[in-house]
C-alpha positions, 0 to 999 in steps of 0.5 A: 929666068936666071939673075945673071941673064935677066936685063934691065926693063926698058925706059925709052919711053914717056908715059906709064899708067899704073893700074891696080885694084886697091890703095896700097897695092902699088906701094908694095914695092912698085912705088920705088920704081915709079919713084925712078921713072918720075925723077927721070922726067916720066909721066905716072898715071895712077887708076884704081880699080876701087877706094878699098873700102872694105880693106879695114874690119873695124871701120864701116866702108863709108869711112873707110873708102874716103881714108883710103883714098887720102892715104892713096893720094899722099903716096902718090904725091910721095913719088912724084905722081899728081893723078890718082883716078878710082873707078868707084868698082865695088872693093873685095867683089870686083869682076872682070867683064866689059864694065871694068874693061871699058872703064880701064879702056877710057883711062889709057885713052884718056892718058895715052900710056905707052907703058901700063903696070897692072897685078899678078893674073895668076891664082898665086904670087911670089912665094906661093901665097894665095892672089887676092881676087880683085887683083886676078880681075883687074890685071887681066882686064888691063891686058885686054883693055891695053887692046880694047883702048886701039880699037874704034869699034869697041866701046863705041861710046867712048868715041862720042865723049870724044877719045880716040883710040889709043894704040900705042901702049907697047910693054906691060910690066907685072910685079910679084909673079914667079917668073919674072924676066926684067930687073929695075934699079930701085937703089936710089929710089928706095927712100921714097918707095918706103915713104909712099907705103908710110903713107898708108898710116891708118890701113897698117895701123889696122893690120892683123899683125905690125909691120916694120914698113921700112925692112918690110920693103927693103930686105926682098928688094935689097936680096933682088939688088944682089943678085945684080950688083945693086943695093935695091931692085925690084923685077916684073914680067914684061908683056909686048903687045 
């Protein structure tokens, strides 16, 4: 969809739940948005997937998934989110299935999001890089635990730790895909978005090559803010269910 004719992504709604397959995954550049919905008096859910615990070569994962999950939590707080829940699935090997559906269907009814954020489905990204597998997993687990979450006689067993279906999980919103149809104003928000990715100070410390995380996160959302007469934006693909 061309810039000029993408609208603005819809924010008349209370709860959103973001869903994702690693720490850090929300930080590249959806934090600045969460950032937006916070201040405007939204409620923000994180859920992973994972502790990221094979994220860092050097590091043994008993070490690392306690780091990863600290440095999640702080950027959370960074943003304004105070609930940060992991799953504990297996970082690097995490397989779409009724496991994985049924843990993301007990986190929407717990939570009863009326929006849910999830990752990319497709075998690439924006700009044709690879997409991790964990991330294809856990989106398309969201998309159908969106629906999983309504219904009463799937995952009978979540009725008897007594949450009800919950059927009111209307858009959901995907970053980072190719096409892309709705633009979000992060311009007021970028500052926070730069100082949740911060947060994950020993994970960037370990990266194959430095990151400059402030113009890492600005320049591609400062190129999607021209395109609509705002200094930052960021887009995502929105999904009706």
């Amino acid at each position: 969809m061309a810039a000029s004719s993408m609208p603005h992504l819809p924010e008349d709604w209370n709860r959103a739940m973001c869903i994702v397959a690693h720490p850090d995954d929300i930080e590249y550049g959806t934090a600045s948005a969460v950032a937006r919905w916070v201040s405007m008096g939204k409620e923000v859910t994180y859920v992973l997937a994972s502790r990221g615990e094979a994220g860092i070569d050097s590091m043994t994962p008993d070490k690392v998934g306690p780091l990863r999950e600290r440095e999640q939590r702080d950027a959370a707080k960074a943003v304004g989110v105070d609930i940060v829940e992991f799953l504990d699935h297996s970082d690097g090997v995490i397989e779409y299935g009724q496991p994985l559906r049924r843990d993301l269907a007990r986190m929407i009814r717990k939570y009863r999001p009326e929006v849910i954020v999830t990752q990319n489905t497709d075998l690439t990204r924006r700009g044709g890089v690879l997409n991790q597998a964990d991330h294809r997993a856990v989106g398309l687990a969201s998309l159908d635990a969106a629906r999983d979450a309504g219904n009463r006689w799937i995952f009978t067993e979540l009725l008897a730790e007594g949450l009800e279906p919950w059927s009111g999980v209307k858009l959901i919103l995907i970053p980072g895909v190719h096409d892309a149809d709705h633009w979000c104003d992060t311009s007021s928000h970028m500052d926070a978005g730069v100082k949740a990715l911060e947060a994950h100070a020993d994970y960037i410390a370990n990266l194959s090559e430095p990151m400059d995380v402030s113009a890492f996160l600005r320049k591609p959302a400062a190129e999607r803010g021209a395109q609509f007469g705002v200094e930052y934006a960021v887009v995502f693909k929105v999904w009706r269910v």
